[in-house]
ROSE-895969 format. One record per residue: residue in one letter; x, y, z of N, C-alpha, C, O, CB in turn. Coordinates in steps of 0.02 Angstrom, whole numbers. Glycine has a CB too. Layout:
REC   resn      n_X      n_Y      n_Z     ca_X     ca_Y     ca_Z      c_X      c_Y      c_Z      o_X      o_Y      o_Z     cb_X     cb_Y     cb_Z
REC      A        X        Y        Z        X        Y        Z        X        Y        Z        X        Y        Z        X        Y        Z
...
REM end
This chain:
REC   resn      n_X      n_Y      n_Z     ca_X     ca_Y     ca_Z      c_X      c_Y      c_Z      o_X      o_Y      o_Z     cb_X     cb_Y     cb_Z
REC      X       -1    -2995     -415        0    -2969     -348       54    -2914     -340       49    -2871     -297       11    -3025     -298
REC      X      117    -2920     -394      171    -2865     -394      149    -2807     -402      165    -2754     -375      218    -2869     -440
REC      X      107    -2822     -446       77    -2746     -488       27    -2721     -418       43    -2664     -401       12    -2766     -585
REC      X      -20    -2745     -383      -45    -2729     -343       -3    -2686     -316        0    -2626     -326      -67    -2770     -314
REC      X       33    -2725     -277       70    -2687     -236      113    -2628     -241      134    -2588     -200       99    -2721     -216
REC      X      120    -2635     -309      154    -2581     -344      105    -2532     -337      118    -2479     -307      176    -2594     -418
REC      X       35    -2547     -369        3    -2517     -385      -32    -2450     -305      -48    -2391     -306      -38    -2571     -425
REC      X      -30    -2507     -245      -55    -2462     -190       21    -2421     -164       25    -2389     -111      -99    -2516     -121
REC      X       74    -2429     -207      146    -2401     -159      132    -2331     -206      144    -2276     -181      248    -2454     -170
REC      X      114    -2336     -254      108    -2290     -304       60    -2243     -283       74    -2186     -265       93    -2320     -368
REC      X        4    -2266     -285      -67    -2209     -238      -34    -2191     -159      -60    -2138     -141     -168    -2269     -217
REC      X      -10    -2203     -134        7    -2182      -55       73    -2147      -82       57    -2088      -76       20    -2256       13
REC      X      114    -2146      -99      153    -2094     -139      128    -2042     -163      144    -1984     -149      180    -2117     -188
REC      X       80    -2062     -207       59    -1989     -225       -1    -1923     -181      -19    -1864     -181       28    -2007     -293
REC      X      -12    -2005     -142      -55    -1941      -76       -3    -1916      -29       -9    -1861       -3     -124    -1983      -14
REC      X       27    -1941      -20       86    -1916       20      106    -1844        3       98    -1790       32      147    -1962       10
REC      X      141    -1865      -66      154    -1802     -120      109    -1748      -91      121    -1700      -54      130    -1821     -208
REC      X       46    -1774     -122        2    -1710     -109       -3    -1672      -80        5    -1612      -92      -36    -1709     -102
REC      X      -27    -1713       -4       -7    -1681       56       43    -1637       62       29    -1578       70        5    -1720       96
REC      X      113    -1662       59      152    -1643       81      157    -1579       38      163    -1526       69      197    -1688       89
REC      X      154    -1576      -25      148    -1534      -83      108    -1473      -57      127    -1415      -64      113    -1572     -144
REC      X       43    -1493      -23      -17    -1447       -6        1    -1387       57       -9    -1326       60      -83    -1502       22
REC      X       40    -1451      121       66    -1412      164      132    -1365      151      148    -1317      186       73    -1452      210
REC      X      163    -1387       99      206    -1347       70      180    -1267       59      185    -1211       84      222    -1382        6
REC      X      152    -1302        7      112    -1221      -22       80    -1190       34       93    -1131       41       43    -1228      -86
REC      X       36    -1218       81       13    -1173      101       71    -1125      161       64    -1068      184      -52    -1204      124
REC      X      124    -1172      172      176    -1114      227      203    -1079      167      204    -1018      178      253    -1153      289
REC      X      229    -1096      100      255    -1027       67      190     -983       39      200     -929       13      310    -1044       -1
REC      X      144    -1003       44       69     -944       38       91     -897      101      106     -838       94      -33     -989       56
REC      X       90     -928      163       79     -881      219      137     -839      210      136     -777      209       75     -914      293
REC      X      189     -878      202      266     -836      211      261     -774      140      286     -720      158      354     -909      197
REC      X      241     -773       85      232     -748       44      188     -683       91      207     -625       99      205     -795       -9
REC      X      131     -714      114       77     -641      139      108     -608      210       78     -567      244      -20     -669      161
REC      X      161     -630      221      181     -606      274      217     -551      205      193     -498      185      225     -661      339
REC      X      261     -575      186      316     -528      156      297     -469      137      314     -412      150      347     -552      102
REC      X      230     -508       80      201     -439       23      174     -389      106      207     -337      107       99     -473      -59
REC      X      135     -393      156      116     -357      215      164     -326      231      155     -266      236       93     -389      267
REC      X      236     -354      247      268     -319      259      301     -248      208      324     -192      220      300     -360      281
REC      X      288     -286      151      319     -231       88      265     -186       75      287     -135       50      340     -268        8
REC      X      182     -184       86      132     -153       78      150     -102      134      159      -43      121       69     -193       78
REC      X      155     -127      193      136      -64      255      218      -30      239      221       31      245      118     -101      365
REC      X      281      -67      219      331        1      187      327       45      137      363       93      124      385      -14      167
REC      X      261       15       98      250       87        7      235      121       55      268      172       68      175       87      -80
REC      X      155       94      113      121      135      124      154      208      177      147      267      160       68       93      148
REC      X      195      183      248      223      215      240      280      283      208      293      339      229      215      190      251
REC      X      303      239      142      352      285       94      304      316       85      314      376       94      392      263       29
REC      X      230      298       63      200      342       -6      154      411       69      135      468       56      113      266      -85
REC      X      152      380      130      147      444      168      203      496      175      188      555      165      131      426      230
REC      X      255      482      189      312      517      202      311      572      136      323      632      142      379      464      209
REC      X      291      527       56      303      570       16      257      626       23      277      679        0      306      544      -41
REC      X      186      624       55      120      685       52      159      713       90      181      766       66       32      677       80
REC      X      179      699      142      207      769      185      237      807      182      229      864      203      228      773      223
REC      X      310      768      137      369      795      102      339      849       68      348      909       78      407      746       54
REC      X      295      816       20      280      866      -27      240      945      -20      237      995      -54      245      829      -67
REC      X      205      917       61      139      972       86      216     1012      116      236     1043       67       52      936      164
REC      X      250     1019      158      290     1059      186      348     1088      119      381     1140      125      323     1016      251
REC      X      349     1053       70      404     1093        7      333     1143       -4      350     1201        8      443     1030      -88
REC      X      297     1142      -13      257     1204      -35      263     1266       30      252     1268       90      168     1178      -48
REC      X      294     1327      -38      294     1369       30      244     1416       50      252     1451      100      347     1408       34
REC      X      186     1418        8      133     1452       50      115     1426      109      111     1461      159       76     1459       19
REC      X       97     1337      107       86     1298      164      150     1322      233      140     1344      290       93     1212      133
REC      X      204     1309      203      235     1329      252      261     1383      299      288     1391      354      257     1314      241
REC      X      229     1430      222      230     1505      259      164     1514      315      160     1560      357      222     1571      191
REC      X      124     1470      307       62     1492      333       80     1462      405       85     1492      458      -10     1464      292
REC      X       90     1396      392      113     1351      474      163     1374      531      161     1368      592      152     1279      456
REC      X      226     1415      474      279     1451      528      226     1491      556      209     1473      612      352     1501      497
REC      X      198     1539      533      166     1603      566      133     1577      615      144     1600      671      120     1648      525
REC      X       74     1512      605       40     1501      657       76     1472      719       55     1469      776       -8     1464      638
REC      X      143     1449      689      180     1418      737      220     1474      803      228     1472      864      234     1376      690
REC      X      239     1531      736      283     1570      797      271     1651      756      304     1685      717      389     1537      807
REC      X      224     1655      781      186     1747      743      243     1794      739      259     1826      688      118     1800      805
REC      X      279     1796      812      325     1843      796      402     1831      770      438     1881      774      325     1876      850
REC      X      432     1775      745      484     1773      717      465     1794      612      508     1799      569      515     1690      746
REC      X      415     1799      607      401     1828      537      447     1909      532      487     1934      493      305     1839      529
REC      X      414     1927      592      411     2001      570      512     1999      575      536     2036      531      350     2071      642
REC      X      551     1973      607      590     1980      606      642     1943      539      703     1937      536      590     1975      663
REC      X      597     1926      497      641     1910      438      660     1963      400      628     2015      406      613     1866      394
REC      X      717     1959      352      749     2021      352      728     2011      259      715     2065      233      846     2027      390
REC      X      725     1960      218      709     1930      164      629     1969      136      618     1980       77      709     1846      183
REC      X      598     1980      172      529     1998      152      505     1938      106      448     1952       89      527     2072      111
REC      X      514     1909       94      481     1844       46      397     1859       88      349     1886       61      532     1736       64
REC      X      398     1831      162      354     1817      186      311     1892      231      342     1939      255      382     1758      221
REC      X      240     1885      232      220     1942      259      194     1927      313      153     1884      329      183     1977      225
REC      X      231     1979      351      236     1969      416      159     1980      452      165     1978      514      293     2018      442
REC      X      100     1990      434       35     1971      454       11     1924      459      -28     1912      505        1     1987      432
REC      X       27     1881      410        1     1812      388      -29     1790      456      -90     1790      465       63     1755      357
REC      X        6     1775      495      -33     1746      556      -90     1796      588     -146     1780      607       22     1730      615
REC      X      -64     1850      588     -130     1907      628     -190     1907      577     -250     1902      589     -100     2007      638
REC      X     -162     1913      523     -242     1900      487     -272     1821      479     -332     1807      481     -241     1931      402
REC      X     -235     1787      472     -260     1713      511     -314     1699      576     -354     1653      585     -196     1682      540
REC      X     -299     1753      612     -325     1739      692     -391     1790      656     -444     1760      650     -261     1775      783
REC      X     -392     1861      632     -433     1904      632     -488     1860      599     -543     1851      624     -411     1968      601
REC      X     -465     1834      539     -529     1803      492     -561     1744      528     -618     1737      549     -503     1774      414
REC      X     -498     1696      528     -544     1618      552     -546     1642      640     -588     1616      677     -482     1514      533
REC      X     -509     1679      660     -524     1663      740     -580     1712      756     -615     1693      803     -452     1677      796
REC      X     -595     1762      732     -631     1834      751     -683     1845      690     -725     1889      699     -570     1906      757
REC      X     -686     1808      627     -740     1820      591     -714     1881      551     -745     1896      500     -805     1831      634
REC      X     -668     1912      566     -671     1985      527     -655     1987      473     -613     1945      459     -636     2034      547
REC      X     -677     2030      422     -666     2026      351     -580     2078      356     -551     2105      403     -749     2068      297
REC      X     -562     2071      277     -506     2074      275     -470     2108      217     -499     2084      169     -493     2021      284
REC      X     -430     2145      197     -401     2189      116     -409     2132       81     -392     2076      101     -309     2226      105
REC      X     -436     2146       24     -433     2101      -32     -372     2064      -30     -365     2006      -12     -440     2134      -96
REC      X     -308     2123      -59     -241     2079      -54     -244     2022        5     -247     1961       -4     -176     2130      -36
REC      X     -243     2055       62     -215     1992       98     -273     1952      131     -268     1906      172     -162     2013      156
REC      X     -315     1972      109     -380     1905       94     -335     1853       59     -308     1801       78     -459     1930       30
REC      X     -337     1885        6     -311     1819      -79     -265     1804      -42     -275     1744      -35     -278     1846     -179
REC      X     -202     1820        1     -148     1789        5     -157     1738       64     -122     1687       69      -94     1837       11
REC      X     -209     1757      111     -209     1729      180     -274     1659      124     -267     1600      139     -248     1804      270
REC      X     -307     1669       90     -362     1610       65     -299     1579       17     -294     1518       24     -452     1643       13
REC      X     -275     1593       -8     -220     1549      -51     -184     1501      -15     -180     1444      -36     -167     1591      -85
REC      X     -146     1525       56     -125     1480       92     -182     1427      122     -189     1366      116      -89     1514      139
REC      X     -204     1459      143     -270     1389      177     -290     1363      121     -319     1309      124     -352     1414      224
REC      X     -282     1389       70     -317     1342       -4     -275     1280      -29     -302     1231      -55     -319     1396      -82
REC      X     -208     1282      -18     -141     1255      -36     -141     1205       27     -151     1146       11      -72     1316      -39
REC      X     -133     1216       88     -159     1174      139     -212     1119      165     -207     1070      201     -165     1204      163
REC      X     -270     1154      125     -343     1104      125     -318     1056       56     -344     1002       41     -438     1160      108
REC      X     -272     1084       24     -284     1030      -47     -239      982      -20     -260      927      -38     -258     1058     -137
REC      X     -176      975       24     -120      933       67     -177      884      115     -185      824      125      -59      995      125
REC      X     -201      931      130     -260      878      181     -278      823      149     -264      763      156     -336      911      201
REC      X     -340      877       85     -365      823       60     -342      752       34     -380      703       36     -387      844       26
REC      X     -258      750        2     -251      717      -33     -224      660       25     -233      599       23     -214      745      -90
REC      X     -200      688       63     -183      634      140     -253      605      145     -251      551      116     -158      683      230
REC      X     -322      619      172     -362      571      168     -369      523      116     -361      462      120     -407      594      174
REC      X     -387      563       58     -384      522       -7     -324      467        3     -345      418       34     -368      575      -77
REC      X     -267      463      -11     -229      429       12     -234      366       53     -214      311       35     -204      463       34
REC      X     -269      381      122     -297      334      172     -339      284      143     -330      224      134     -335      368      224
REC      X     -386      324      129     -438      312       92     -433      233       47     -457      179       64     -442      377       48
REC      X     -397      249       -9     -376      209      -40     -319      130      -19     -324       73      -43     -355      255      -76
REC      X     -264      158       35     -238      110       75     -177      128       48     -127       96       65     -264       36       74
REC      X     -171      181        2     -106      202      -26      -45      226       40       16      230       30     -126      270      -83
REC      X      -76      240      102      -39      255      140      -88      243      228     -144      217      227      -11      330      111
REC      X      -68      258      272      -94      249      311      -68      302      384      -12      323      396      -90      180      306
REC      X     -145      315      432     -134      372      460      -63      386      510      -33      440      512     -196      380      496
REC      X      -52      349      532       25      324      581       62      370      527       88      423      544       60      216      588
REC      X       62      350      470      139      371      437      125      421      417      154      428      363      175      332      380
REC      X       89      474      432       59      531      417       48      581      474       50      642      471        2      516      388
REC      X       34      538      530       -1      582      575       58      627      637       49      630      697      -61      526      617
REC      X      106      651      606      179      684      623      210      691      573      225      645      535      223      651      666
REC      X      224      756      565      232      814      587      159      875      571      156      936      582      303      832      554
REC      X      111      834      543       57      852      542        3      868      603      -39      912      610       41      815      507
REC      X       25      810      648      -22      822      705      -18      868      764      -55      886      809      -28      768      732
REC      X       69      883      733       97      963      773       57     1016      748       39     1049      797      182      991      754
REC      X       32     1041      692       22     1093      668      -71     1092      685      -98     1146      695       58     1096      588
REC      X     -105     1043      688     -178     1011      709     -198     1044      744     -248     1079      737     -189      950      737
REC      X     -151     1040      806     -158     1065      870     -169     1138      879     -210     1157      921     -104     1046      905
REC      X     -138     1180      843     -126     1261      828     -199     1273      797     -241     1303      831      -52     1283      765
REC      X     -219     1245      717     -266     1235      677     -314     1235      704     -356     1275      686     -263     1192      643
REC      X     -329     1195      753     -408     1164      793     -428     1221      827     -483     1241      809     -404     1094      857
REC      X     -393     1262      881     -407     1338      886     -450     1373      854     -478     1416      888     -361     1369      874
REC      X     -470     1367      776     -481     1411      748     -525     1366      704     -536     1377      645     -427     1452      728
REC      X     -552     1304      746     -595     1240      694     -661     1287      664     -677     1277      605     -636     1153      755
REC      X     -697     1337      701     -757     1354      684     -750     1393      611     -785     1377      562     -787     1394      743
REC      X     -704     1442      610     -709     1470      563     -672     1458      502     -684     1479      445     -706     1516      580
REC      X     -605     1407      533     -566     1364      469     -633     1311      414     -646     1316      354     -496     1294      520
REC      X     -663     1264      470     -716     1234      459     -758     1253      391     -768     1225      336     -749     1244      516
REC      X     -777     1310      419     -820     1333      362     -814     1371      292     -857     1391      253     -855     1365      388
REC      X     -747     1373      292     -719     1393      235     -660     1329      187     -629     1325      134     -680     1463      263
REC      X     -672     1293      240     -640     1236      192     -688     1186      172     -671     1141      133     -580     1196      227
REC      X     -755     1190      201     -818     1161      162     -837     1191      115     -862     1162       67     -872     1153      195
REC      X     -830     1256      120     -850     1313       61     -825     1310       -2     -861     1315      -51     -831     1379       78
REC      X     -734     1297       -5     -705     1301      -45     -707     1194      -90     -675     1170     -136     -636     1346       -8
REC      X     -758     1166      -46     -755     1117      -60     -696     1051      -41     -698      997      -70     -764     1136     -110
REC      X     -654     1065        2     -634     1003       28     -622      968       89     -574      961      126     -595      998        9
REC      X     -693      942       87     -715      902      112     -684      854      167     -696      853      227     -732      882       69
REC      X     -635      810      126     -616      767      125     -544      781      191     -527      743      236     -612      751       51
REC      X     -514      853      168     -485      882      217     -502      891      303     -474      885      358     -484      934      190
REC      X     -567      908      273     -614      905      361     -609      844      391     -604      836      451     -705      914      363
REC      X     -610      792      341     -624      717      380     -564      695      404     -568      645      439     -653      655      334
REC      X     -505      720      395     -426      723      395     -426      741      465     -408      706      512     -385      780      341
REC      X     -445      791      467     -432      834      519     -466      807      591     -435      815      644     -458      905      497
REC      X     -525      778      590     -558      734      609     -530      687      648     -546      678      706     -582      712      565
REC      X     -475      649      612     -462      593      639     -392      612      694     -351      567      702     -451      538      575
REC      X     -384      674      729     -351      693      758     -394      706      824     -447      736      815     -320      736      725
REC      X     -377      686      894     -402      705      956     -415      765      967     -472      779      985     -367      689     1001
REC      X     -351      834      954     -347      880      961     -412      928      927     -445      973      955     -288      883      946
REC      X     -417      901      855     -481      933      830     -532      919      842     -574      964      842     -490      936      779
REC      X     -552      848      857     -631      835      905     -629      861      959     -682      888      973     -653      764      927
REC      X     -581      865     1005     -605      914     1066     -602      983     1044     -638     1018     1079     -558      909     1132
REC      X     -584     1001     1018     -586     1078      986     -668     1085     1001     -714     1045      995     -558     1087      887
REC      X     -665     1175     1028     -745     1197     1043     -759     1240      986     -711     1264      956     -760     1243     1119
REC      X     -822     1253      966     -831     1292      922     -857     1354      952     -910     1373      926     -867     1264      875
REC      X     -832     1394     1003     -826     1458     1014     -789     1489     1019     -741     1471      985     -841     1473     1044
REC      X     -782     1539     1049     -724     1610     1039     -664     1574     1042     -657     1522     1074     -723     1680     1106
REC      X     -623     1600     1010     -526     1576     1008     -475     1626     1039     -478     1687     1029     -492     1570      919
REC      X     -448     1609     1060     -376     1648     1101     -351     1661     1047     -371     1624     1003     -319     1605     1153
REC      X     -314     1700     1030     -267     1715      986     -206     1674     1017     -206     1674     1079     -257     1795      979
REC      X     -148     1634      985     -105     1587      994      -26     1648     1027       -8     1699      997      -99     1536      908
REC      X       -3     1628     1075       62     1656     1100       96     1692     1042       98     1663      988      109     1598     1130
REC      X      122     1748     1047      164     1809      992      123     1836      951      139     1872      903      221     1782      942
REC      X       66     1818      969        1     1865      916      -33     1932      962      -63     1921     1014      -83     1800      892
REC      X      -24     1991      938      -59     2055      963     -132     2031      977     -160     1982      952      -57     2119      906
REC      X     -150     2065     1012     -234     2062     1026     -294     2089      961     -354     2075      954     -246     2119     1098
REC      X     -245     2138      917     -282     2141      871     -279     2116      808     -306     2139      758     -289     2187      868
REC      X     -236     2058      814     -230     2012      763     -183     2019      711     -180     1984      661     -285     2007      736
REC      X     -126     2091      732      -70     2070      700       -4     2044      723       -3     2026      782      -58     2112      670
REC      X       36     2040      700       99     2015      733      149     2054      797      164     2111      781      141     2007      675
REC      X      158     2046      822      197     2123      857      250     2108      821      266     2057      790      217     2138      951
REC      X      288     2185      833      327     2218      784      391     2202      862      374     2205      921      295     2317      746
REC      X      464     2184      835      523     2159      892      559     2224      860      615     2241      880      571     2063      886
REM end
């Protein structure tokens, strides 16, 4: 009868165990998926911060964004690095359709080329879960706003050149779904005929 009793102190011990074992694991499971969540949405974050970092160290991109940002502080750089049209032929091509000098064709399609590839890789990015739009969507969603202006004819040259994926980027911004696809204002410090004024 010892052994019995031994024997049922022994099974209720070990269900106990179990239990207790089971509810164990499962609060350090949760506490675990809390953590890794919390350490996932900080790569994802970091690994956004790094596309942007990296889209604004490029300086065609950024040569292209100052201009659209502020047309006429170009012309007043004293460095010449940057050409002080960039933005007027920006507005002439994507805002007005007009064709353009070879040279500053290539230079004005190189920047939007360098730009659509920053896009793209920010969706891609999403895409994957490598980062996510919050940690992305500033100081990017400043420049959107300028961009969307000029959705009709940006549009169709960044489908042209194939990325895609950039458009769908662009997309997920308010500013560019309300964007109309007709005539565009030329943006504050831009001449009417699409170059910069001269200070």
């Amino acid at each position: 009868m010892t052994d019995n009793l031994f024997q049922i102190a022994s099974w209720q011990a070990a269900i106990v165990g179990s239990i207790v074992g089971t509810v164990l694991g499962v609060v350090n499971l949760g506490l675990g998926l809390l953590r890794q969540g919390r350490e996932d949405k900080r790569k994802r974050a970091e690994a956004g911060f790094k596309l942007t970092d990296e889209m604004f160290k490029d300086k065609s991109v950024t040569d292209l964004l100052d201009a659209l940002d502020d047309a006429g502080s170009l012309s007043e750089q004293s460095s010449g690095e940057r050409d002080p049209r960039l933005a007027g032929d920006f507005v002439a091509h994507f805002g007005r359709g007009e064709a353009l000098p070879d040279d500053r064709a290539k230079a004005l399609f190189s920047c939007v080329d360098d730009l659509s590839f920053y896009l793209d890789r920010m969706e891609h990015a999403i895409r994957c879960d490598i980062t996510d739009f919050i940690s992305i969507e500033m100081p990017v969603g400043y420049y959107v706003k300028t961009l969307a202006s000029y959705k009709k004819g940006l549009s169709e040259y960044v489908w042209k050149i194939g990325y895609v994926r950039a458009l769908d980027f662009l997309k997920r911004f308010g500013d560019w779904q309300r964007a109309g696809q007709g005539g565009v204002a030329a943006p504050p410090g831009t001449a009417a005929n699409g170059a910069a004024p001269q200070r």
